[in-house]
DSSP file (Angstrom, degrees, kcal/mol; ACC not computed):
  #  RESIDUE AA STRUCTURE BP1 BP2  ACC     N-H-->O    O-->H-N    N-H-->O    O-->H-N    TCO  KAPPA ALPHA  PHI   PSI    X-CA   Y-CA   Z-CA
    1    1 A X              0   0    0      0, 0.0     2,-0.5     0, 0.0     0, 0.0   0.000 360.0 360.0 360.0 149.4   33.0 -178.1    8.3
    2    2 A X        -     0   0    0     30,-0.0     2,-0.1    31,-0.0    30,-0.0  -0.891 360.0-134.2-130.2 158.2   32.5 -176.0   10.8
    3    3 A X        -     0   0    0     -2,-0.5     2,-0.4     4,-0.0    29,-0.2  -0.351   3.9-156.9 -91.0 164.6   34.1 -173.2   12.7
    4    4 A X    >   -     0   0    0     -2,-0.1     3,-1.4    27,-0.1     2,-0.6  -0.932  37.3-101.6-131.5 163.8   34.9 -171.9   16.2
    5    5 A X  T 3  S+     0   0    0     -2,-0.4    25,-0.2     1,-0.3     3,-0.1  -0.755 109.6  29.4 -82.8 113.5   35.5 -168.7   17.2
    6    6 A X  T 3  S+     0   0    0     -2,-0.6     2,-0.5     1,-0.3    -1,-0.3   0.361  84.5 144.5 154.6  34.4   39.1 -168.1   17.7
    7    7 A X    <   -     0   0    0     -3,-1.4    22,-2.2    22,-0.0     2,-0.5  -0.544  50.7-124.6 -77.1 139.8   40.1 -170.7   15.1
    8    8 A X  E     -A   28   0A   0     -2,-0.5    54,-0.8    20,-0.2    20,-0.2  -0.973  36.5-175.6-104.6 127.1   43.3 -170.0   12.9
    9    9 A X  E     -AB  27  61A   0     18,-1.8    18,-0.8    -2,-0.5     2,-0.5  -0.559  20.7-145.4-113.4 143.6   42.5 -170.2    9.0
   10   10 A X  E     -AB  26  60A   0     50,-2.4    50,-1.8    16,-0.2    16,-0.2  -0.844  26.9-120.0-144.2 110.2   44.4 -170.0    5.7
   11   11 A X  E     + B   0  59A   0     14,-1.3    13,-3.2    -2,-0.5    48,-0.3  -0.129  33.6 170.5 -44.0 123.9   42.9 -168.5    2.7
   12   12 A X  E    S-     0   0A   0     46,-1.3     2,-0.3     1,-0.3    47,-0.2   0.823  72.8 -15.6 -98.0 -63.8   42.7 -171.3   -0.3
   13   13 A X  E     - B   0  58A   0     45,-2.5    45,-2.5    10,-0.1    -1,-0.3  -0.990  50.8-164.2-163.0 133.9   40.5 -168.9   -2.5
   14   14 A X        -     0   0    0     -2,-0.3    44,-0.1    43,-0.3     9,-0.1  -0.661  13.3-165.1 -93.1 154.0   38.0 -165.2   -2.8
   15   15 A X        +     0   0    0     -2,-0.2     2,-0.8    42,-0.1    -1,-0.0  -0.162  60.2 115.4 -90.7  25.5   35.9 -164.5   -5.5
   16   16 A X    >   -     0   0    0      1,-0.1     3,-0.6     2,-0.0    -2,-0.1  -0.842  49.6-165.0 -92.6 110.7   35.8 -160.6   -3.9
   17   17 A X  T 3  S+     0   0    0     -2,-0.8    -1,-0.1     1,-0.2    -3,-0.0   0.080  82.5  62.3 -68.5   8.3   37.6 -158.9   -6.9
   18   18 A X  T 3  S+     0   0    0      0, 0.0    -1,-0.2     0, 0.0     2,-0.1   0.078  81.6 106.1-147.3  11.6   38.0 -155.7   -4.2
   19   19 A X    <   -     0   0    0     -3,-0.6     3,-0.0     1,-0.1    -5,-0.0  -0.337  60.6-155.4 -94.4-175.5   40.1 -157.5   -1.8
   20   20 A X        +     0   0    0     -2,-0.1    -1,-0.1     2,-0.0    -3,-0.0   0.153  67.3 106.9-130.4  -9.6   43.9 -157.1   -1.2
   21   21 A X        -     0   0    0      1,-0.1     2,-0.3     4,-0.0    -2,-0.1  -0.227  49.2-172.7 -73.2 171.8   44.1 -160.8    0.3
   22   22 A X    >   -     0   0    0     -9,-0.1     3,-0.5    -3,-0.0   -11,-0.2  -0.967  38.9 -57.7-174.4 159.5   45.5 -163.4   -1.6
   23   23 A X  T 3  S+     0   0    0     -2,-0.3   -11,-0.2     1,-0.2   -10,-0.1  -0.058 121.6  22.5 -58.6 141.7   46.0 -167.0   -1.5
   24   24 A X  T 3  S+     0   0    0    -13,-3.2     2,-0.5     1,-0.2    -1,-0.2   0.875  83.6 135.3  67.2  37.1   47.9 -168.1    1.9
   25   25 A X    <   -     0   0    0     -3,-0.5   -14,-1.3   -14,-0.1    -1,-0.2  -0.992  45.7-140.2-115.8 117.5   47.0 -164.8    4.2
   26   26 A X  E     +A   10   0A   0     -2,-0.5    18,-1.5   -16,-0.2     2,-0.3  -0.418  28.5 152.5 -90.9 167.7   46.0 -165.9    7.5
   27   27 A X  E     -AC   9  43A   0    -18,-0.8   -18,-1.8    16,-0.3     2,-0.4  -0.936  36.5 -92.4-166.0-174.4   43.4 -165.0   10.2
   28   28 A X  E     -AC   8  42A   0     14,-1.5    14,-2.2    -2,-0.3     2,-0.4  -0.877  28.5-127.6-104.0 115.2   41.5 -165.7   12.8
   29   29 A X  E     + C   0  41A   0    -22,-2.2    12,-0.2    -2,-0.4   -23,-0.2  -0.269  26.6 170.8 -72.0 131.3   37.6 -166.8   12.9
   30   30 A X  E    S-     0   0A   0     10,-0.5     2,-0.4     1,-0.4    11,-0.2   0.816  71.9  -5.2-110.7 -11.7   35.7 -164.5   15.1
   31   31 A X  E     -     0   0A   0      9,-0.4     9,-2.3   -27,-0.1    -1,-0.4  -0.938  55.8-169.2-171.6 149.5   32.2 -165.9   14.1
   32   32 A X  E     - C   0  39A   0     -2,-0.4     2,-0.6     7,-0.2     7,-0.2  -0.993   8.5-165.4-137.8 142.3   30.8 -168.6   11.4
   33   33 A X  E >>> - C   0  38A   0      5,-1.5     3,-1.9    -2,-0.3     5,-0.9  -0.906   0.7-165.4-139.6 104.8   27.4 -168.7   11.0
   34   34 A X  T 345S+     0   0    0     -2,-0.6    -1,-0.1     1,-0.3     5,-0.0   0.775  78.8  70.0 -82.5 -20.4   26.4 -171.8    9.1
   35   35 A X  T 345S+     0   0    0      1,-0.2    -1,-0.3     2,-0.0     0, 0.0   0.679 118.9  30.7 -51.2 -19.6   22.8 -171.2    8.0
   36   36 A X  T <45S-     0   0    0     -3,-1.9    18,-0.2     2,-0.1    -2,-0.2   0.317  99.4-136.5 -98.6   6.2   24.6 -168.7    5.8
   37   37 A X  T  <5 +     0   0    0     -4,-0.9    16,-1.8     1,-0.2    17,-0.4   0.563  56.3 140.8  41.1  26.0   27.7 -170.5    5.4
   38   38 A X  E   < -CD  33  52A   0     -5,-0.9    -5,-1.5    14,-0.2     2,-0.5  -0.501  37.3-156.7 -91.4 156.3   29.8 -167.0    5.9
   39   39 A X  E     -CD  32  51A   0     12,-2.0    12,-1.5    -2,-0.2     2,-0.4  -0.957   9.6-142.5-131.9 141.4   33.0 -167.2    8.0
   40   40 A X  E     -     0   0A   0     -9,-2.3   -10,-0.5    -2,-0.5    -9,-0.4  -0.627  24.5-170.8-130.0  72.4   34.1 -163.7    9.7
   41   41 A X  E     -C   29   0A   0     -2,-0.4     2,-0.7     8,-0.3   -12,-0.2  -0.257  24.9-157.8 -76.5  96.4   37.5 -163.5    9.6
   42   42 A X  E     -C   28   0A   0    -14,-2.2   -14,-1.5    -2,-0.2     6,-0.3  -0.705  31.0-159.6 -66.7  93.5   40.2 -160.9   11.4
   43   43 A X  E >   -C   27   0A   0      4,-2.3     3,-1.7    -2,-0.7   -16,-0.3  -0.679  23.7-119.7-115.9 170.5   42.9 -161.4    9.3
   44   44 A X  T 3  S+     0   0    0    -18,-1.5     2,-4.7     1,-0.4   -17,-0.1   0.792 110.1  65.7 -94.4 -84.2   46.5 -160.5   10.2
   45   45 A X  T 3  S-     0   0    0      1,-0.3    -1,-0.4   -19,-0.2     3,-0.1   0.188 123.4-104.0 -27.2  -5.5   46.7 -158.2    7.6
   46   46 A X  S <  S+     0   0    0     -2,-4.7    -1,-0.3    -3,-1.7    -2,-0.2   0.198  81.8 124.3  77.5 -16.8   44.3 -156.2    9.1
   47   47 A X        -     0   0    0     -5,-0.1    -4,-2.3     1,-0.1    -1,-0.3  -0.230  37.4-169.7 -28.7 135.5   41.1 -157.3    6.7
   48   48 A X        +     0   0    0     -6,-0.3     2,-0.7    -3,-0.1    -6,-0.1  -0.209  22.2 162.9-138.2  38.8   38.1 -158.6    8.1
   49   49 A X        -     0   0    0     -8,-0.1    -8,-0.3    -9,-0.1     2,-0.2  -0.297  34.2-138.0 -40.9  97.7   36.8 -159.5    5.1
   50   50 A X        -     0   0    0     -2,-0.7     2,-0.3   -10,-0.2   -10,-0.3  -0.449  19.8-142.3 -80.2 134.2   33.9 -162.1    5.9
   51   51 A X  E     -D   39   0A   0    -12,-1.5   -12,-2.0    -2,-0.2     2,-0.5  -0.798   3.5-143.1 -96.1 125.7   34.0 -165.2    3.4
   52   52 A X  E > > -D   38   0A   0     -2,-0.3     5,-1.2     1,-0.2     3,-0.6  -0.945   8.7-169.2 -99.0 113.1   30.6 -167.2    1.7
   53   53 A X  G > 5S+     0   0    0    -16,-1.8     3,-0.8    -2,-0.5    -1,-0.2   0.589  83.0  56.9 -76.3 -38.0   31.7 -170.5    1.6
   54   54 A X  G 3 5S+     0   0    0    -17,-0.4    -1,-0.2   -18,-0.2   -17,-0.1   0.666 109.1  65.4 -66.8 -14.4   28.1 -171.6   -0.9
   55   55 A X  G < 5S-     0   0    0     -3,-0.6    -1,-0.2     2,-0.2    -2,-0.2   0.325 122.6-100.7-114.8   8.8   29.8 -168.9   -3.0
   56   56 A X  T < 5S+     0   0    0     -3,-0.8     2,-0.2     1,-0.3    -3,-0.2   0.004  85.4 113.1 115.2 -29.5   33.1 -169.9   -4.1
   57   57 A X      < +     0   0    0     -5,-1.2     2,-0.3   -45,-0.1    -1,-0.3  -0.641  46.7 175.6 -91.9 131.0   35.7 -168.0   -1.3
   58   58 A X  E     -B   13   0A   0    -45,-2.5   -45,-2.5    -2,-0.2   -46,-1.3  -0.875  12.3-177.7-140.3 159.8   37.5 -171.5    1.0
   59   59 A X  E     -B   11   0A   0     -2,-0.3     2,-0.4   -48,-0.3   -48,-0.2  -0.719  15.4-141.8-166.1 158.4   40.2 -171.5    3.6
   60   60 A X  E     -B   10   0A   0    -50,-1.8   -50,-2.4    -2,-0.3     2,-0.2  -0.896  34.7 -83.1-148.3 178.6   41.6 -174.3    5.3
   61   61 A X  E      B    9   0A   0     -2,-0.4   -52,-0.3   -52,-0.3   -54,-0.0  -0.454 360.0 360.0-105.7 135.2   42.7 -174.7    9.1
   62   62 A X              0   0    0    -54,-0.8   -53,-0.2    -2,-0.2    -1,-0.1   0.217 360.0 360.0 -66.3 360.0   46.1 -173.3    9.5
């Protein structure tokens, strides 16, 4: 899949042990860059925790 910048997103799943997000915390994509499959998130919570999609961490479209 791919993203656009100003997309709204819903955290499925992290594998960042060091986050405070948690399944169902939304945001916003501000850039996805798909040769690395990372997604760069704002998220309302005030995270911008970026997510590697090859690495385990998934979202789905709000």
């Amino acid at each position: 899949m791919t993203y656009q910048r100003g997309d709204r997103v819903v955290l499925v799943h992290t594998t960042d042990p060091h986050t405070c997000l948690t399944e169902g915390d939304e945001g916003t994509v501000r850039r996805y860059d798909a040769n690395l499959a990372q997604l760069s998130v704002n998220w309302d919570s005030g995270s911008t925790l970026s997510l590697l999609l090859d690495d385990g961490d998934e979202v789905r479209p709000a």
